[in-house]
C-alpha positions as CSV (number, residue, x, y, z in Angstrom):
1,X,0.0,0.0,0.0
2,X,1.1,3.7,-0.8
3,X,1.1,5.8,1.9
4,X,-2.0,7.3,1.2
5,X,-3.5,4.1,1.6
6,X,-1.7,3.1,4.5
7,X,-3.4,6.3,6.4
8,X,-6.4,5.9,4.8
9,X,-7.2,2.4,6.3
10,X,-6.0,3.4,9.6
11,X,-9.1,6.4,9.6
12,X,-11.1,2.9,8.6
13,X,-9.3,0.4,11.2
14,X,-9.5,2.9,14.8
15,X,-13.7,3.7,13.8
16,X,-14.1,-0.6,13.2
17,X,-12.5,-1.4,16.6
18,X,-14.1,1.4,18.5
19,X,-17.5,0.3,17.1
20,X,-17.0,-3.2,17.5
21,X,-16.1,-2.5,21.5
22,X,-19.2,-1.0,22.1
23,X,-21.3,-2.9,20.3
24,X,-19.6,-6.0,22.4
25,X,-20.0,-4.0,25.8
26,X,-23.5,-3.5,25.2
27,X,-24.3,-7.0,23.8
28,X,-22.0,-8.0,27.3
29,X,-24.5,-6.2,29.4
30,X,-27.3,-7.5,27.5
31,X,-26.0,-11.6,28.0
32,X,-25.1,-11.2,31.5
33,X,-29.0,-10.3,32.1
34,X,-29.7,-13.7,31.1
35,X,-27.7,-15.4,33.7
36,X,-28.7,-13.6,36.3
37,X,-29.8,-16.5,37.7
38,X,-27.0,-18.2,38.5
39,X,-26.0,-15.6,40.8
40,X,-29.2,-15.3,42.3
41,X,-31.1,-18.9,42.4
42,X,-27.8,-21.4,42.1
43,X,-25.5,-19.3,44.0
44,X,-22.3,-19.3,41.6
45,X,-19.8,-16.6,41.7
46,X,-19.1,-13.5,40.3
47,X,-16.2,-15.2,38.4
48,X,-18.3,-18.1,36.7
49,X,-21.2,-15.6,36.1
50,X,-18.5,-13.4,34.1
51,X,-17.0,-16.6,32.1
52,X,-20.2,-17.8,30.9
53,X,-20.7,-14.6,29.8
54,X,-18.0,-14.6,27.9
55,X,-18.1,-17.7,26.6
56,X,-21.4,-17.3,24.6
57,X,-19.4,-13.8,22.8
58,X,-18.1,-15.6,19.6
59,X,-21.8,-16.1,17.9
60,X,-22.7,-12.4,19.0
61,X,-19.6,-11.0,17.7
62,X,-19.5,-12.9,14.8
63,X,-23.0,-10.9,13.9
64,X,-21.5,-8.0,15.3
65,X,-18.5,-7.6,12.9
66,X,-20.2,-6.6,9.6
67,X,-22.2,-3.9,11.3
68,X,-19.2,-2.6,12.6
69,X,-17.9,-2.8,9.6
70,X,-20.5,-0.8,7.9
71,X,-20.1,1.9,10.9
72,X,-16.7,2.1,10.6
73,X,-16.3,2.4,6.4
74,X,-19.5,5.4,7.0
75,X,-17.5,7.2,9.5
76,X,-13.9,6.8,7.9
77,X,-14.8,7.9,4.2
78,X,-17.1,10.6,5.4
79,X,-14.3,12.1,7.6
80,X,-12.2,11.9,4.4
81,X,-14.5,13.0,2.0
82,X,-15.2,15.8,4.6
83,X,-11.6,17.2,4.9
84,X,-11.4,16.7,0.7
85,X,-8.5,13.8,1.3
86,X,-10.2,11.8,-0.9
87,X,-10.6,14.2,-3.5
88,X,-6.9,14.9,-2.9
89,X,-5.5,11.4,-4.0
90,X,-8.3,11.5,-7.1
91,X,-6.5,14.6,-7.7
92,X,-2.7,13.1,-7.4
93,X,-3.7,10.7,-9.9
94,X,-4.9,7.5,-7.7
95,X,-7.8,5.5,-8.8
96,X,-11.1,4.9,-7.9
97,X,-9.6,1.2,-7.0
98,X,-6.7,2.5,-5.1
99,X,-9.2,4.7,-3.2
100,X,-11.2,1.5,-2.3
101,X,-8.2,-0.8,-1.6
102,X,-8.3,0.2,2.3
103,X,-11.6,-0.6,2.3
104,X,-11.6,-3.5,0.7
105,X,-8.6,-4.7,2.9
106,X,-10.1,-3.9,5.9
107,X,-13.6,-6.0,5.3
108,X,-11.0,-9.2,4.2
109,X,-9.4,-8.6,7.6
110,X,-12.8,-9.0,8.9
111,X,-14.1,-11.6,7.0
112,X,-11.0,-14.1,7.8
113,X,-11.6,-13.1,11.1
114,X,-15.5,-13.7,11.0
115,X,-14.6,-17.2,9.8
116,X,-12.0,-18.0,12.5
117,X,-14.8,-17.4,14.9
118,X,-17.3,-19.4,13.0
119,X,-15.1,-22.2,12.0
120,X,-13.2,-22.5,15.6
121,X,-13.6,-20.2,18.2
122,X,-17.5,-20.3,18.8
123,X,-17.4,-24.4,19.3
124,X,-14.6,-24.6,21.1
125,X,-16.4,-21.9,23.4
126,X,-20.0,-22.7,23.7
127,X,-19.1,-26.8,23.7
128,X,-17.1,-25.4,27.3
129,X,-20.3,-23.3,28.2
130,X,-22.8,-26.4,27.5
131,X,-20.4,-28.1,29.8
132,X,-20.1,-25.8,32.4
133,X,-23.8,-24.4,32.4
134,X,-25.0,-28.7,32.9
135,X,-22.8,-28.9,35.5
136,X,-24.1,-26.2,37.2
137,X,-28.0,-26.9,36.6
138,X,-27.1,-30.6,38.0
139,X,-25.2,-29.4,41.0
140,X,-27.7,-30.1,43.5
141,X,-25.7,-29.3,46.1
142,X,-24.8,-25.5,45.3
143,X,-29.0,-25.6,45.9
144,X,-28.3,-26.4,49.4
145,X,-24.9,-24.5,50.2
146,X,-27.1,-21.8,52.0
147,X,-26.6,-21.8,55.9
148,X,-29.2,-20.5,58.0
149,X,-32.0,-21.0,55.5
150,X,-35.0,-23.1,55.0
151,X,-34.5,-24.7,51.3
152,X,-37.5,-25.5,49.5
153,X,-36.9,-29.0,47.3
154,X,-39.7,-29.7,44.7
155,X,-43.2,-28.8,46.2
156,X,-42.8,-31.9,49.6
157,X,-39.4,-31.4,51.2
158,X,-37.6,-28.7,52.8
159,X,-34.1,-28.7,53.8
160,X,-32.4,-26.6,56.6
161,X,-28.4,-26.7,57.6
162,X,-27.8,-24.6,60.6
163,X,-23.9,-24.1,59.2
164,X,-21.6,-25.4,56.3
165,X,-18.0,-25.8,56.7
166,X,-15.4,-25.0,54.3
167,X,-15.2,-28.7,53.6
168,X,-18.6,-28.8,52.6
169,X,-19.6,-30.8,55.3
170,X,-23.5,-29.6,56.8
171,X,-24.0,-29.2,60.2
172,X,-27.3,-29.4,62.4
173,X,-29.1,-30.8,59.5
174,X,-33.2,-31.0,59.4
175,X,-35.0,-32.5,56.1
176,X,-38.4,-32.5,56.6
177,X,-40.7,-34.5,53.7
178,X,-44.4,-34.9,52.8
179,X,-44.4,-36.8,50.4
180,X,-46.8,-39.9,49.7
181,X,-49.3,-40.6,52.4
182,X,-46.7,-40.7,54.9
183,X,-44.5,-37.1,56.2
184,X,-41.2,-38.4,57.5
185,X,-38.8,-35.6,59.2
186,X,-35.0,-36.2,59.9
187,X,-32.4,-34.6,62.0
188,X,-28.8,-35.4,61.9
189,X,-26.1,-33.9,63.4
190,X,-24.0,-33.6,59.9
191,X,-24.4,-34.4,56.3
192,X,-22.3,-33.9,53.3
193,X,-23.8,-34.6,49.7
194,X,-21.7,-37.2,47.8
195,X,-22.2,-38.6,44.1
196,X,-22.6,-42.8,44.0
197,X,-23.5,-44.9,40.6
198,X,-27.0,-44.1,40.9
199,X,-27.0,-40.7,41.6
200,X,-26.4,-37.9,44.4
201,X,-27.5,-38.6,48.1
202,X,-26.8,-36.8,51.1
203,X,-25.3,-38.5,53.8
204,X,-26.6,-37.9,57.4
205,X,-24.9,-38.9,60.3
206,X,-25.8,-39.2,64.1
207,X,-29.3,-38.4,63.5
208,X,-33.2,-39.0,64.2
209,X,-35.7,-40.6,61.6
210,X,-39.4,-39.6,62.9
211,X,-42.2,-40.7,60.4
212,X,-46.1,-40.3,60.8
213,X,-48.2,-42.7,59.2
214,X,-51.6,-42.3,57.3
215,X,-53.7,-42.9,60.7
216,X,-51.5,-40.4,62.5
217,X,-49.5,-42.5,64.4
218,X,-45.6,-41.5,64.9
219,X,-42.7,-43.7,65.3
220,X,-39.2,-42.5,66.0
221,X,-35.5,-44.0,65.0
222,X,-32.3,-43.4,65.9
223,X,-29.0,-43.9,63.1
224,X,-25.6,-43.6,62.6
225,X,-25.8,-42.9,58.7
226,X,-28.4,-42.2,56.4
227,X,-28.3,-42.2,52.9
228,X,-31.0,-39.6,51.4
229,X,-31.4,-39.6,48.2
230,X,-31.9,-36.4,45.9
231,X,-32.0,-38.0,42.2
232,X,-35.7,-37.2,41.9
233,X,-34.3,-33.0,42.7
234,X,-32.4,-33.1,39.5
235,X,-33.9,-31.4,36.9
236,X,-35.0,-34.5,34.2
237,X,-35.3,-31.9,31.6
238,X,-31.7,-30.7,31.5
239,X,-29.8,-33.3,29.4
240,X,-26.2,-33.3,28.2
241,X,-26.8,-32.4,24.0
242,X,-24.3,-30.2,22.3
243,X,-26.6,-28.1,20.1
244,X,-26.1,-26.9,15.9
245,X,-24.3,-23.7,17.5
246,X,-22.1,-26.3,19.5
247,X,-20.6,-28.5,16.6
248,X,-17.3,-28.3,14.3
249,X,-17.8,-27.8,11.0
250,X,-17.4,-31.6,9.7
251,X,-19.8,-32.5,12.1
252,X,-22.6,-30.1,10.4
253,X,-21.6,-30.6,7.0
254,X,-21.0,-34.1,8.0
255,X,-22.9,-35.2,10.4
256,X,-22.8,-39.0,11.6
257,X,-26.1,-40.9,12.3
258,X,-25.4,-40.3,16.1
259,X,-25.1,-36.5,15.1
260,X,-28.2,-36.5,13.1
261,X,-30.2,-38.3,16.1
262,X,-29.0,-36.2,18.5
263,X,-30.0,-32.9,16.4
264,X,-33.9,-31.9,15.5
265,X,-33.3,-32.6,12.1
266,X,-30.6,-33.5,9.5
267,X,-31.6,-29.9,7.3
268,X,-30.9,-28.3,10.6
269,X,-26.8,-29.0,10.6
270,X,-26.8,-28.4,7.1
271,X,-28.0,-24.9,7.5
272,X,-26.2,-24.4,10.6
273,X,-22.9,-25.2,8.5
274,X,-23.5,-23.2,5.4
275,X,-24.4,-20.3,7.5
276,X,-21.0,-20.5,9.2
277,X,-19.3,-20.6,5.7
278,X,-21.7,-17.7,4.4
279,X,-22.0,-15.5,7.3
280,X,-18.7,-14.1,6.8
281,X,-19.5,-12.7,3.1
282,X,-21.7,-10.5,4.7
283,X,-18.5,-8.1,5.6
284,X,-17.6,-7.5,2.1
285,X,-21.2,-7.1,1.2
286,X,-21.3,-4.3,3.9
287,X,-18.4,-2.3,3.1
288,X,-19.0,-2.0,-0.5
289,X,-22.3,-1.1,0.1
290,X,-21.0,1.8,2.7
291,X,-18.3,2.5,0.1
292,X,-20.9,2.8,-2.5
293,X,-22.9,5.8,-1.1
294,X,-19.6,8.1,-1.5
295,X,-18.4,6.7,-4.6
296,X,-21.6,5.6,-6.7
297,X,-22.2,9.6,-6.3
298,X,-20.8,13.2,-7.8
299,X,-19.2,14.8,-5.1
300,X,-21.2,16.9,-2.6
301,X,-21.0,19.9,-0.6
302,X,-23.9,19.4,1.4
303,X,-22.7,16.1,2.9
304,X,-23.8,12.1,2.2
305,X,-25.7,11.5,5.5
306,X,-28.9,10.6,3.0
307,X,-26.4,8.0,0.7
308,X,-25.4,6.4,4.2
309,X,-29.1,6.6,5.7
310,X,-30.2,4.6,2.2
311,X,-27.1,2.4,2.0
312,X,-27.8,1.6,6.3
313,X,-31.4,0.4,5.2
314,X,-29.9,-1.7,2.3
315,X,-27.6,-3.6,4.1
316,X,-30.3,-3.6,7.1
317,X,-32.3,-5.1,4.6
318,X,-29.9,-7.9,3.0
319,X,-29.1,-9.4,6.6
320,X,-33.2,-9.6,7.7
321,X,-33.0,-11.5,4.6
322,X,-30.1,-14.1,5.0
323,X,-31.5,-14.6,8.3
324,X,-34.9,-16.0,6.7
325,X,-33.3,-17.8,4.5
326,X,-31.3,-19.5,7.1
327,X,-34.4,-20.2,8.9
328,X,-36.1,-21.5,5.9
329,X,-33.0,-23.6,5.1
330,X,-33.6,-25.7,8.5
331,X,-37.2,-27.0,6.6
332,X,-35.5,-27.0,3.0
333,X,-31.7,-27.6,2.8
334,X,-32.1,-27.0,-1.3
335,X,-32.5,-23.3,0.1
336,X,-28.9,-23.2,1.2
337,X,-27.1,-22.0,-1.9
338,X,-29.2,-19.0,-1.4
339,X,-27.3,-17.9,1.7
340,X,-24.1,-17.9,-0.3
341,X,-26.0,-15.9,-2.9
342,X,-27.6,-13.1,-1.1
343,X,-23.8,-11.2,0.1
344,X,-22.8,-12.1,-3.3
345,X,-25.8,-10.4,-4.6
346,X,-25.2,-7.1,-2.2
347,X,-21.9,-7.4,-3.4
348,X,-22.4,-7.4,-6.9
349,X,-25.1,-4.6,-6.8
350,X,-22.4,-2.2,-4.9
351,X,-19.8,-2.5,-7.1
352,X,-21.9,-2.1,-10.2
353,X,-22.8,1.2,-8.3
354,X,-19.5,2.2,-7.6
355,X,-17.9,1.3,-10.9
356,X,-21.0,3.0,-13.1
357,X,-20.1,6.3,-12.6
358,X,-16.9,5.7,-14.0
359,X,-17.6,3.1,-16.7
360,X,-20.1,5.4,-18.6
361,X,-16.9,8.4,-18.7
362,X,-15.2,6.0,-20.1
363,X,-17.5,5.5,-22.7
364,X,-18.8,8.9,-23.3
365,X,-15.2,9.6,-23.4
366,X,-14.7,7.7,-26.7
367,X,-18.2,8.0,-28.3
368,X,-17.9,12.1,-28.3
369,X,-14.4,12.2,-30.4
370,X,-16.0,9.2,-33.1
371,X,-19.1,11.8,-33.0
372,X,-16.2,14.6,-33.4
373,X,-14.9,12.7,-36.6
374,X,-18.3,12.5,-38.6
């Protein structure tokens, strides 16, 4: 790159990365609502709150980049079309595809990174986050790690620990249950919560076992260990899948018969994948199309905010688009070549646009001296 160029894609670069921050703050703040949860019902730190938030970033900033793209081509070109630098190198004898080689190398910057999110970063991430975020659901015990409080489990049982050790270990334990026709109530002196082969229990020690039956009549017992079980407290619901979002790309395009059983339907990974391998077309799509309301135009004194307004709404427009399609794809995987076709449509249309202006001086340029000759 000249140095023309080289400054020109830096006024591009420093607008992309500033957008693309806040966009990613803001999409931060809106994820972490989400989890809110785990801080408040399941008790999980600050730090795993935070991680899992960060973990599900890759898919949002992979549909973050070509709008920041966009942003950042709007505001570089009309800062430089503002302070007549553009018109400048025109004037110094650079071409219209000089003038558009910044751009252009600055949405292939994004687009190989788009696909290194696509391809490797967001399944690498959100197959630790399933992980993670199953764990946590099937934790029964961070349910219980609440000293001094009475625990409600499922609609019949409530738990109370009067304190919990560092250790983990539960002390002055109460469980009181109603459920079937008999209430049963225990109180132990400890209990810790252990995982065996058929699931997690809690295991009371030094404790009482008093049980009323259906006629009222109560009956006491005295033990050295107990072993209740909480299997039935586990959430049945919550089972171990990795999702489309979740795979590698061999695995979509791919996909073994366990893949396909484990998935809601076959035209579902296929879309998945070919949205992964078209999403990231979308940045060149979006920076021409920015590029094109300034060049597709005769200069202006009165400024391009209408062009960018028009070309905001077009690109706006392309995306809604390619995200029905995608959508469509999952019932009709014959649809998929469409999502490659869409960018490469917006694509097409903007450098037709950009290129007209020029193409028809050209050829006005040598139709007036033949018309000179006759």
């Amino acid at each position: 790159m000249t140095l023309f160029q080289r400054y020109m894609f830096r006024q591009l670069l420093w607008p992309f990365l500033a957008t693309l921050a806040a966009l990613s703050g803001l999409a931060i703040l809106t994820q972490s609502l989400s989890n809110l949860d785990l801080l408040a019902e399941r008790g999980e730190t600050a730090l795993v709150f935070l991680w899992i938030t960060l973990l599900a970033m890759p898919q949002i900033i992979s549909l973050l980049l070509p709008i920041a793209v966009f942003i950042a081509c709007a505001i570089g070109l009309n800062r430089l079309v503002g302070d007549s630098e553009l018109t400048v190198g025109a004037a110094a004898g650079m071409s219209r595809r000089e003038r558009l080689t910044p751009v252009l190398r600055l949405a292939l910057w994004a687009v190989l990174a788009n696909l290194v999110v696509n391809l490797v970063v967001q399944p690498v991430s959100f197959r630790q986050m399933r992980e993670l975020l199953y764990d946590i659901r099937t934790d029964v015990a961070s349910s219980f790690m609440r000293e001094g409080e009475f625990i409600p489990l499922g609609s019949d049982v409530t738990f109370y620990a009067r304190a919990i050790s560092d250790d983990q270990v539960m002390s002055d334990v109460f469980i009181e249950e109603g459920r079937g026709d008999a209430a049963a109530a225990y109180a132990a002196r400890s209990g810790v919560i252990v995982r065996t082969e058929r699931g997690p229990v809690m295991l009371l020690e030094d404790g009482v076992l008093t049980r009323t039956d259906v006629t009222g009549a109560a009956s006491s017992l005295t033990f050295e260990r107990y072993e209740f079980e909480l299997t039935e407290f586990i959430d049945g619901s919550t089972t171990f899948l990795f999702k489309e979002s979740d795979k590698f790309l061999s695995e979509l395009l791919d996909p073994s018969a366990a893949d396909i059983g484990r998935s809601r339907s076959v035209e579902d990974l296929y879309a998945e994948g070919h949205y992964r391998l078209s999403g990231p077309l979308y940045n060149l799509a979006f920076a021409l199309i920015a590029a094109a309301a300034f060049f597709a135009v005769e200069h202006r004194r009165t400024g391009y905010m209408r062009f960018i307004i028009i070309a905001g709404v077009g690109a706006l427009g392309l995306r809604l688009i390619g995200f029905a399609v995608q959508a469509a794809a999952t019932s009709d995987d014959a649809l998929n070549w469409v999502q490659y076709a869409l960018p490469l449509i917006g694509i097409a249309v903007a450098v037709f646009l950009i290129v007209r202006k020029g193409l028809s001086r050209r050829i006005m340029a040598r139709i007036k001296p033949a018309g000179a000759g006759a």
